[in-house]
C-alpha positions as CSV (number, residue, x, y, z in Angstrom):
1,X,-43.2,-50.7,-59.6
2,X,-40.8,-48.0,-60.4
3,X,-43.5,-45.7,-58.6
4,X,-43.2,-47.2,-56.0
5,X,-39.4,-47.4,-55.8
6,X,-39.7,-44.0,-56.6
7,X,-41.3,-43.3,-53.6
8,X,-39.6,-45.7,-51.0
9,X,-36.2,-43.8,-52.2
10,X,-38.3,-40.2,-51.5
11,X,-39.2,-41.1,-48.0
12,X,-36.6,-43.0,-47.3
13,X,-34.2,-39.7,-48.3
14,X,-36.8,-37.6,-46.4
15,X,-36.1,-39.5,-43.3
16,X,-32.3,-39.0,-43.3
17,X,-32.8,-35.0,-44.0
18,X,-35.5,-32.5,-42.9
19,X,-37.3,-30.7,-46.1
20,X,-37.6,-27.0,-46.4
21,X,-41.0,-26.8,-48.0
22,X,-44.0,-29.2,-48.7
23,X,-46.7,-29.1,-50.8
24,X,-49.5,-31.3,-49.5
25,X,-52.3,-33.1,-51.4
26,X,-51.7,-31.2,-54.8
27,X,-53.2,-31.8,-58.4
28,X,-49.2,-32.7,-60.1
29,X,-49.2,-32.2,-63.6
30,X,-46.0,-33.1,-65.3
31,X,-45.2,-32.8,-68.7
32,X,-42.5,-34.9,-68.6
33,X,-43.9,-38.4,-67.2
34,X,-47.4,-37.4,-68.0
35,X,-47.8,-37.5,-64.2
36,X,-51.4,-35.8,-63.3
37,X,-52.4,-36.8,-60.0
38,X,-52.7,-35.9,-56.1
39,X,-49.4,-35.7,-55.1
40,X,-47.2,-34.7,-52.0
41,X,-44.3,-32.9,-53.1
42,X,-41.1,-32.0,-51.0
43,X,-38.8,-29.6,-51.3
44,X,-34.8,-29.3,-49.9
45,X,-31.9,-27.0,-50.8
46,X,-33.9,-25.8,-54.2
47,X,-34.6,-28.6,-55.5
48,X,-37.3,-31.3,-55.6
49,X,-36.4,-34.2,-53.2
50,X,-39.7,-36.6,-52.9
51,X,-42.7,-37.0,-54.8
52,X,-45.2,-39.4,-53.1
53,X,-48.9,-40.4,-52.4
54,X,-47.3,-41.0,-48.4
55,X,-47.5,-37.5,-45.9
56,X,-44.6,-35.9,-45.8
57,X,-43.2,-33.0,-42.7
58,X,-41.2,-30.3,-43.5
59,X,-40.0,-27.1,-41.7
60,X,-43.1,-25.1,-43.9
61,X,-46.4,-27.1,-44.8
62,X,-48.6,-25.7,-47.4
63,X,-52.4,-27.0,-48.0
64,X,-52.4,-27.9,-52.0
65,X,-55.5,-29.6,-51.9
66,X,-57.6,-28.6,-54.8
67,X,-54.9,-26.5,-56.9
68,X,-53.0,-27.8,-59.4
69,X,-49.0,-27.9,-59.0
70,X,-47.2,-27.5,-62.5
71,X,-43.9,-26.4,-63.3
72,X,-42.8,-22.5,-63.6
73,X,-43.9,-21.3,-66.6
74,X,-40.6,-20.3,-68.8
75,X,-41.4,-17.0,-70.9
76,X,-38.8,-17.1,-74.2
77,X,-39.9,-13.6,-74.8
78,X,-39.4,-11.3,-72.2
79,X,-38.6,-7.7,-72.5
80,X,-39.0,-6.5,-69.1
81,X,-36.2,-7.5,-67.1
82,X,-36.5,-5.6,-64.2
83,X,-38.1,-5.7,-60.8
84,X,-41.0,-4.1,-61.9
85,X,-41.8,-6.7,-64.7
86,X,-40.7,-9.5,-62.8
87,X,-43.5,-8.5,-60.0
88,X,-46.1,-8.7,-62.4
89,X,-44.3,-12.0,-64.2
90,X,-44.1,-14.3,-61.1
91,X,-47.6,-13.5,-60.1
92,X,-48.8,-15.2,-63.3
93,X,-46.8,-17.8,-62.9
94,X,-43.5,-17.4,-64.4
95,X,-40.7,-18.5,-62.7
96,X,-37.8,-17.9,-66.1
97,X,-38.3,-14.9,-68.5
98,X,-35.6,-15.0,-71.4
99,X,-35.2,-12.1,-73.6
100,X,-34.0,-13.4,-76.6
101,X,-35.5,-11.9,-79.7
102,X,-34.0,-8.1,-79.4
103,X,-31.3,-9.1,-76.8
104,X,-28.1,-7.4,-75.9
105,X,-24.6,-5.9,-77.4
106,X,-22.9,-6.6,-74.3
107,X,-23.8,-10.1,-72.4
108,X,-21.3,-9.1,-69.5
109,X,-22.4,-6.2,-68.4
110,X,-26.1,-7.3,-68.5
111,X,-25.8,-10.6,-66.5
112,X,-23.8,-8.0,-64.1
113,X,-26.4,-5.6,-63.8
114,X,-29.0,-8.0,-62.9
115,X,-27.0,-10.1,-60.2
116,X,-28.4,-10.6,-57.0
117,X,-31.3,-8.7,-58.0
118,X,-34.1,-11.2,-59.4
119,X,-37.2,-12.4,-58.5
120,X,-37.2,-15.4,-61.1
121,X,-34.7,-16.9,-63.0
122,X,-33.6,-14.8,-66.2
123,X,-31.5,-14.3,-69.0
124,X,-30.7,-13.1,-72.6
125,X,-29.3,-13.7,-76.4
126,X,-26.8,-11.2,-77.9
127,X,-28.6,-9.1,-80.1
128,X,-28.1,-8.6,-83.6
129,X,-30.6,-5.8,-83.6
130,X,-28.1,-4.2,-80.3
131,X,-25.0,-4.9,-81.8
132,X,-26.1,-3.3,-85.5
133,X,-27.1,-0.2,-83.5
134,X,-23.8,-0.2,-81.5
135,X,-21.8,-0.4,-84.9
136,X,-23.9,1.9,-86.9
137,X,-23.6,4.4,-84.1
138,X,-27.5,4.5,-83.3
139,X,-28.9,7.7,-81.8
140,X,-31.7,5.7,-80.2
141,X,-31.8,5.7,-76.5
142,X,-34.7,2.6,-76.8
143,X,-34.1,-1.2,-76.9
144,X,-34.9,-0.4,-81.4
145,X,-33.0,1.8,-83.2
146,X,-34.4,5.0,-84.7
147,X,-31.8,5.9,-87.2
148,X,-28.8,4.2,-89.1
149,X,-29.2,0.9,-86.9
150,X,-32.6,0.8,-88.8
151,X,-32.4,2.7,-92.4
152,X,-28.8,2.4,-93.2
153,X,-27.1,-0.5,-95.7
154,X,-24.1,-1.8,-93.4
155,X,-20.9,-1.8,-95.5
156,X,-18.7,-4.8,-95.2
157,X,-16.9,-4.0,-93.0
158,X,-19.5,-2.8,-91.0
159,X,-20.9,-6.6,-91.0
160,X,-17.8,-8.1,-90.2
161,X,-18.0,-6.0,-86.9
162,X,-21.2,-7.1,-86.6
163,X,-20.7,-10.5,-87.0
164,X,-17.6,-10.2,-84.5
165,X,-19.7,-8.3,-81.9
166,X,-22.3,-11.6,-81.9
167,X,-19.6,-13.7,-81.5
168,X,-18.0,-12.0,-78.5
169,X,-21.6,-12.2,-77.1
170,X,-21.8,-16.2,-78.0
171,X,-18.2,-16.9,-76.3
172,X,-19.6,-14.8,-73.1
173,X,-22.3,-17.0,-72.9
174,X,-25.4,-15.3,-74.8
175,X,-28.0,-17.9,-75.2
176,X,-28.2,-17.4,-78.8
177,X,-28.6,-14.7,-81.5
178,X,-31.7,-12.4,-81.5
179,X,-32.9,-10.8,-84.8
180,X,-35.4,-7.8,-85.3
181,X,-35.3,-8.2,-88.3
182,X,-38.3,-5.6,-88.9
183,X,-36.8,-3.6,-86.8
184,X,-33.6,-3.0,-89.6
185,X,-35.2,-3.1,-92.9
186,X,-31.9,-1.6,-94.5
187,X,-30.2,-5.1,-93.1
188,X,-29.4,-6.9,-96.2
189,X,-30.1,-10.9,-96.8
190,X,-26.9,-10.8,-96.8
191,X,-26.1,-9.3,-93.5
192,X,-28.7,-11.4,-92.0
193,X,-27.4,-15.0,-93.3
194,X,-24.1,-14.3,-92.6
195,X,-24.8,-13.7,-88.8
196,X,-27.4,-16.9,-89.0
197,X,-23.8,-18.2,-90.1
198,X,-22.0,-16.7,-86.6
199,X,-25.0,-18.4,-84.8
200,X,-24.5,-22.0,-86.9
201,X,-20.8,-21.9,-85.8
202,X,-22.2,-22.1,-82.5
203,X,-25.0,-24.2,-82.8
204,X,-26.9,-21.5,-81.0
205,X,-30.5,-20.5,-81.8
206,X,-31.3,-17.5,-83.4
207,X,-35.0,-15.5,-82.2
208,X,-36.3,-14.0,-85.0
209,X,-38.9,-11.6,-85.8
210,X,-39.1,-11.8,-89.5
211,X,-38.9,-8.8,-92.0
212,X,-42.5,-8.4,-92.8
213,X,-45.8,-8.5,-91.7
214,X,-49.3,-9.8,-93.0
215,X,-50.2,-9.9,-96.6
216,X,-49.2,-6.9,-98.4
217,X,-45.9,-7.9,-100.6
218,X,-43.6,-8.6,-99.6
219,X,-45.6,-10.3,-96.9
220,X,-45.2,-12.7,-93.8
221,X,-44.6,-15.9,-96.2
222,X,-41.9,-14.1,-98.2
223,X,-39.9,-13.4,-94.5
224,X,-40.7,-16.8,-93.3
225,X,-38.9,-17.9,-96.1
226,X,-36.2,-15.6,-95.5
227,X,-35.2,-17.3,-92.3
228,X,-36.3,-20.8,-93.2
229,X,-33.5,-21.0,-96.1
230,X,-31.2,-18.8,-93.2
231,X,-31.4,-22.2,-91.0
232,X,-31.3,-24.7,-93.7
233,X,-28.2,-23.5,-95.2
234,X,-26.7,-22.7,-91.7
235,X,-28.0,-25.2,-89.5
236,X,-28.8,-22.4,-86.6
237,X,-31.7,-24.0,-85.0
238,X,-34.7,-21.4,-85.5
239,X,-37.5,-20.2,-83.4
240,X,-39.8,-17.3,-84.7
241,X,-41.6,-15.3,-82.5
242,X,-45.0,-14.4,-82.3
243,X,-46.4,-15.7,-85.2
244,X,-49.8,-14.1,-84.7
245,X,-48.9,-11.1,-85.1
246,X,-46.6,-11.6,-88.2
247,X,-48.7,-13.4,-89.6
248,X,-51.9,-11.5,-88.9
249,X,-54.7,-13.3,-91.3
250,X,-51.8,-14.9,-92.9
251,X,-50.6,-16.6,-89.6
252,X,-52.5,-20.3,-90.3
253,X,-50.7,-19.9,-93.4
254,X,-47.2,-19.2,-91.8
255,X,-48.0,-22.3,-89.1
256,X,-48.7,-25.0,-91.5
257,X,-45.4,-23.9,-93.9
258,X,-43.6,-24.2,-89.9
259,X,-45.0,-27.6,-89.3
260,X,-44.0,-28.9,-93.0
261,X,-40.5,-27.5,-92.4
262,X,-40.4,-29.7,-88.7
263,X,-41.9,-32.6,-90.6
264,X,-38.6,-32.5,-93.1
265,X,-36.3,-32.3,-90.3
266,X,-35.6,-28.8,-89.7
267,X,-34.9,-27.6,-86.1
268,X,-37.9,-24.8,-86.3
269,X,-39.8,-23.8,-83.4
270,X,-42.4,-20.8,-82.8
271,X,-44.8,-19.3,-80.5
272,X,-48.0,-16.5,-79.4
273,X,-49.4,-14.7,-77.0
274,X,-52.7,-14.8,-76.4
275,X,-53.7,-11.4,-77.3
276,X,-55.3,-10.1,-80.6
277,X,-53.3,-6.8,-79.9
278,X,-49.4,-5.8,-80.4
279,X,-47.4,-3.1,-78.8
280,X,-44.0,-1.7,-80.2
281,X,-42.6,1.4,-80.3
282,X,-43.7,4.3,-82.1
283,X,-40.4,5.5,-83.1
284,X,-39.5,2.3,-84.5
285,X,-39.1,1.5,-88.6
286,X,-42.6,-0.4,-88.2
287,X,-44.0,2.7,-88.8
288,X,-42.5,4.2,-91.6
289,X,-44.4,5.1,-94.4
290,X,-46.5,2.4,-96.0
291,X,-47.4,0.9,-92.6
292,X,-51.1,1.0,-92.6
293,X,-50.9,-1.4,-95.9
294,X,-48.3,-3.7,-94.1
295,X,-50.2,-3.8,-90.6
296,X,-53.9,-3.5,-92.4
297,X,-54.8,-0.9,-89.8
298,X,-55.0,2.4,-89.5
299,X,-54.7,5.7,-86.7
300,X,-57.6,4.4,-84.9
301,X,-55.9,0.5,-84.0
302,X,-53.2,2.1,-82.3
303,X,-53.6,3.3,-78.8
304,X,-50.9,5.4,-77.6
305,X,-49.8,3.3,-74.2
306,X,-49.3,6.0,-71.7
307,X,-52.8,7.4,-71.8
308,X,-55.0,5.1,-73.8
309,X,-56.3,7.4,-76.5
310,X,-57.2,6.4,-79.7
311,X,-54.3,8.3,-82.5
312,X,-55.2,10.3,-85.1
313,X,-52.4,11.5,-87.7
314,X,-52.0,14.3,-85.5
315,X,-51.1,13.2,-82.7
316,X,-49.0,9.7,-84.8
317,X,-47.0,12.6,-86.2
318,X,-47.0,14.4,-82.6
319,X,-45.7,11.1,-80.8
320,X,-43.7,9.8,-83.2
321,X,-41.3,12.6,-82.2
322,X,-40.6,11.2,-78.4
323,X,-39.9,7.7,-77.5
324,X,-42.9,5.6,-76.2
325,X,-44.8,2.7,-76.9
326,X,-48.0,1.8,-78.9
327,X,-50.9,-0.5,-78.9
328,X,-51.9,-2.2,-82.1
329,X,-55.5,-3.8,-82.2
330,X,-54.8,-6.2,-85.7
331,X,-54.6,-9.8,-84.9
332,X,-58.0,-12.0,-85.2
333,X,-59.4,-13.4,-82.8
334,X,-59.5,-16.8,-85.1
335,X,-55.9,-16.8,-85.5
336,X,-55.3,-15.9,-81.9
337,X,-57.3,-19.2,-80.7
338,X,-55.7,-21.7,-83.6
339,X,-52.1,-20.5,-82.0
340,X,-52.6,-20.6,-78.5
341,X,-54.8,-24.2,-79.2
342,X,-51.7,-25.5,-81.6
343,X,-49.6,-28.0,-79.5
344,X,-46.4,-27.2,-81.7
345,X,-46.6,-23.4,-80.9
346,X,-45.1,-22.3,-77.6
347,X,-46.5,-19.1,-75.4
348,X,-44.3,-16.2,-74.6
349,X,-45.5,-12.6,-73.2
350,X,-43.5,-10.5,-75.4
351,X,-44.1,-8.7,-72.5
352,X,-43.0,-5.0,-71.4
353,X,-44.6,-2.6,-68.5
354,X,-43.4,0.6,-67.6
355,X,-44.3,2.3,-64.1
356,X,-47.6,0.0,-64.5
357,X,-48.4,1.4,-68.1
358,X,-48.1,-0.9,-72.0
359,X,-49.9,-4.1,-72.4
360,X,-52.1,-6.8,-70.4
361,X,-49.7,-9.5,-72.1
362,X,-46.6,-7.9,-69.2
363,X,-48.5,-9.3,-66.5
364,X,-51.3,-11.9,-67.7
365,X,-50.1,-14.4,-70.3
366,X,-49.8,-17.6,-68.6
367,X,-53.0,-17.2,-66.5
368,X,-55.0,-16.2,-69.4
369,X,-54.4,-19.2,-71.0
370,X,-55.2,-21.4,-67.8
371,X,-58.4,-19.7,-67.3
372,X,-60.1,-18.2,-71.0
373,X,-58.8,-20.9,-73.1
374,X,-58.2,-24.1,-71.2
375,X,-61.3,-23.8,-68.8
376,X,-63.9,-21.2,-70.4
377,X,-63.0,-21.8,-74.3
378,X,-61.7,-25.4,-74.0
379,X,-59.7,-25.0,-76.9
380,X,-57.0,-27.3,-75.1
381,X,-56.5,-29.3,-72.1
382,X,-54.7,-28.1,-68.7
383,X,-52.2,-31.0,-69.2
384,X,-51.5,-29.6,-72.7
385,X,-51.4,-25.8,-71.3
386,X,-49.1,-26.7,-69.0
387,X,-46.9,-28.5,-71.3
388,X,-46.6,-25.7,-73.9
389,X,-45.9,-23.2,-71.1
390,X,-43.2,-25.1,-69.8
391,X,-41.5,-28.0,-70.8
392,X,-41.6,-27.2,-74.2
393,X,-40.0,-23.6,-73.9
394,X,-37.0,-25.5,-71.6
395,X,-36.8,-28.2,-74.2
396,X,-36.1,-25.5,-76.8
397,X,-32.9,-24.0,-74.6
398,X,-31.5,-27.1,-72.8
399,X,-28.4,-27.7,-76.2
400,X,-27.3,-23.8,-75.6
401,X,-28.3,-23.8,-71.7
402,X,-28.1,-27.4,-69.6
403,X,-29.3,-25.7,-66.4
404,X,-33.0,-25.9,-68.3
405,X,-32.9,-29.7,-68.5
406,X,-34.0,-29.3,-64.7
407,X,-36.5,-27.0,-65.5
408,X,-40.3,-27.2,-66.5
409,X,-40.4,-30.9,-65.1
410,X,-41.9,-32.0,-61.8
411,X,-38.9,-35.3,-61.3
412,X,-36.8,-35.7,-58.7
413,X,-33.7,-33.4,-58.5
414,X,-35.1,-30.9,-60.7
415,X,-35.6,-27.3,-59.5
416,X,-38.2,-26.4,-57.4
417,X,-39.7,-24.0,-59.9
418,X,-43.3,-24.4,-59.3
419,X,-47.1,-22.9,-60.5
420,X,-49.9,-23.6,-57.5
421,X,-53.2,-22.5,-58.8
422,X,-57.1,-22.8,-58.7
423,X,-58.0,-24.0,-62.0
424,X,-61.3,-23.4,-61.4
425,X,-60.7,-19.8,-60.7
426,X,-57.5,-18.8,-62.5
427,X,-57.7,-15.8,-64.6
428,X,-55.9,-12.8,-65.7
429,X,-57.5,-9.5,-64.9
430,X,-55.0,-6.9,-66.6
431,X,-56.7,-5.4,-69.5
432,X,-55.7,-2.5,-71.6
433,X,-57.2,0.5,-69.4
434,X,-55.4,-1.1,-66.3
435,X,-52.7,-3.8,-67.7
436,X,-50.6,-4.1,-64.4
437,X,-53.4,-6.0,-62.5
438,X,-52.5,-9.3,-61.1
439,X,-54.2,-12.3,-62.0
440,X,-56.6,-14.3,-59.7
441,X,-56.3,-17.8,-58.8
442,X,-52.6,-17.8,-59.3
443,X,-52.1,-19.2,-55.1
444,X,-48.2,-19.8,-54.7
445,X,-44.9,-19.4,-56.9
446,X,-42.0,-21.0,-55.8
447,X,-38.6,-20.4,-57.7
448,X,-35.7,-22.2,-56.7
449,X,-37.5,-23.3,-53.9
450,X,-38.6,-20.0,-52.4
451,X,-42.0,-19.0,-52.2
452,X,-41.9,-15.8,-53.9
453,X,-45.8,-15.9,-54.2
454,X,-47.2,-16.5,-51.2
455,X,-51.3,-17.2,-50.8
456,X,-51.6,-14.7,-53.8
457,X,-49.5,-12.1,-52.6
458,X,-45.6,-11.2,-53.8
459,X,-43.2,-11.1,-51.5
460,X,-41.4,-7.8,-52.5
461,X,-38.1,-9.1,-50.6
462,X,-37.4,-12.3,-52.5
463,X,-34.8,-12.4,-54.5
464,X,-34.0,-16.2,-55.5
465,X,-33.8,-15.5,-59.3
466,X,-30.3,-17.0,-60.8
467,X,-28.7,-16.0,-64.0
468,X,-29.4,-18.5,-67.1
469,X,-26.8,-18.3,-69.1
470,X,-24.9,-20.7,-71.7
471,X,-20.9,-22.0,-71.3
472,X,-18.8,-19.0,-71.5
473,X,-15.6,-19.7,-73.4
């Protein structure tokens, strides 16, 4: 009965006003009802204005039949926030890309950068990591700092700047508090809990990559722990990104300690890309000495991004030298499947391309999951896919950001954020030689009610994208 009400109110609203856009005929999966059927799907002024089995007219008519409708994917871990990333981004899907886990010293200045100038719908955290390198006085010109920000002990003084810097960013509506914490190893506990304290104040999340990596000691566990005390005695709602490659062969380990934390109460959340390769940057404290015990690799993992090749110590010690960005083949494939399978653990990109150049993860993500895990692997369902790319990740942002309770649902009055894709051909193609190439299958991607992917194709002109940002006070 109520589906029915539901859609005697759509037409019925339909009638009174023209729509902009239909979909026709479409597989709808929503995450929220659980709705996964052919649908008809009408679009007014942004927003989603009738869902119904009866035809609908609207001023643009798109065929649907035989692709699946879902909502926009919603990437928590987005590095590229640019025109170029977002080209590759929307065309596998994405219709929000957050970057929350490094972030930014100055929330003002980057919501003003980026207005009127996005494809999709974007936004950021204040950054620990960004704010540690502003009051440090960082020589790095790179999103990681190179120097003090990384290898220096902050005074007391220097962390009550800090701690005031985050907070500006959290009045000015940050959504959050990122945390590299690998990136600073000279952070102390100390520095770190108190600005997990900032964050509490707030009740805003904190986006942490932990302090270590893999097994060696301290390992992965040890940092989990760090930040899982960090939230308990705070109460900053924690989500800790990609716990693949943190974890590397440690990462079921790290999962199940996650899911006994959430089973006590704790407001833990976590994610992984579906990669078995990382990229960071050279320059960065990852790399200082000791690295090959912490990562469990050696010169020949790491590819140097801008040409491919294969390092040697030469040529580490060469590139270290100049800013740039590495590929780090480390992460089983094992692991890599029990993550993205895990209904619990979100997917993010962690993504980051440069004039077309760093990794496949930039600009294939969402539509390698639909295609080499949901339909060729199996290792979960579509339904569940979609869920875990897009409910879930708004679920985890609608207390610091209310705009996302309309987003990664298919419900009347939501956004028209939507995914239109072949699920029997949907696929990512970038690899590693050539990680800018689009995905196929991936038909239409409509943010806020603009088609921004149309047939396959970006439209290069279409700029609907709106800032995503929490209460400034």
């Amino acid at each position: 009965m109520r589906l029915i009400a539901t859609c005697i109110f759509s037409l019925a609203v339909c009638h009174a006003q023209p729509l902009d856009l239909v979909l026709q005929g479409g597989r709808v999966i929503d995450p929220d009802s659980g709705l996964d059927a052919v649908r008809n799907i009408g679009i007014r002024a942004g927003r989603i204005a009738a869902i119904t089995a009866t035809p609908l007219r609207g001023a643009r008519m798109i065929d649907a039949r035989g692709l699946a409708v879902a909502p926009g994917f919603i990437d928590l871990h987005a590095h590229g926030q640019d025109l170029e990333n977002q080209a590759y981004q929307v065309r596998d899907g994405v219709t929000t890309a957050l970057e929350l886990e490094i972030g930014t010293a100055d929330i003002d200045a980057w919501y003003r950068e980026r207005e009127g100038q996005r494809r999709i719908h974007s936004g950021a955290s204040v950054g620990h990591v960004q704010v540690r390198m502003k009051v440090l006085k960082d020589p790095a010109d790179s999103f990681v700092p190179s120097g003090d920000g990384a290898r220096r002990a902050a005074s007391e003084e220097e962390i009550t700047q800090i701690k005031a810097g985050v907070e500006a960013g959290l009045k000015r509506g940050g959504l959050g508090v990122g945390f590299g914490i690998q990136y600073t190893p000279a952070a102390s506990r100390w520095e770190i809990l108190e600005t997990f304290r900032v964050a509490g104040r707030f009740k805003a999340p904190v986006f942490v990559h932990i302090r270590h990596m893999g097994a060696a000691e301290p390992d992965a566990l040890n940092a989990l722990e760090e930040v899982i005390a960090d939230s308990a005695v705070t109460g900053a709602p924690l989500h800790v990104v990609h716990i693949t490659s943190s974890g590397l062969g440690q990462a079921p380990k790290l999962i199940q300690t996650i899911a006994e934390a959430r089973a006590r109460g704790l407001d833990i959340s976590t994610e992984c890309y579906p990669y078995n390769a990382a990229m960071t940057e050279l320059r960065s404290a990852m790399f200082d000495p000791g690295w090959q015990k912490v990562l469990g690799i050696s010169y020949d993992r790491i590819e140097w991004g801008l040409t491919g090749e294969r390092l040697t110590e030469e040529s580490f010690t060469r590139y270290r030298k100049q800013e740039g960005m590495v590929i780090m083949h480390m992460i089983p494939d094992a692991v890599v499947e029990q993550a993205v399978a895990d209904p619990a653990i979100l997917i993010a990109s962690d993504g980051f391309l440069r004039m077309g150049k760093g990794h496949p993860r930039g600009a294939g993500t969402y539509t390698r999951v639909l295609g080499r895990y949901v339909r060729e692997a199996k290792a979960l369902t579509l339904s569940a896919a979609v869920k875990k790319m897009s409910l879930d990740p708004a679920g985890r942002m609608e207390r610091i950001a209310p705009q996302m309770k309309n987003k990664g649902r298919i419900k009347m009055g939501a956004d028209a954020d939507l995914a239109v894709f072949d699920p029997a051909t949907v696929i990512d193609r970038a690899t590693f030689r050539q990680p800018a190439l689009p995905p196929d299958g991936m038909r239409y991607v409509i943010v806020a009610g603009t088609v921004v992917v149309d047939q396959g194709s970006l439209i290069e002109t279409a700029r609907p994208g709106q800032a995503i940002r929490a209460q400034v006070r």
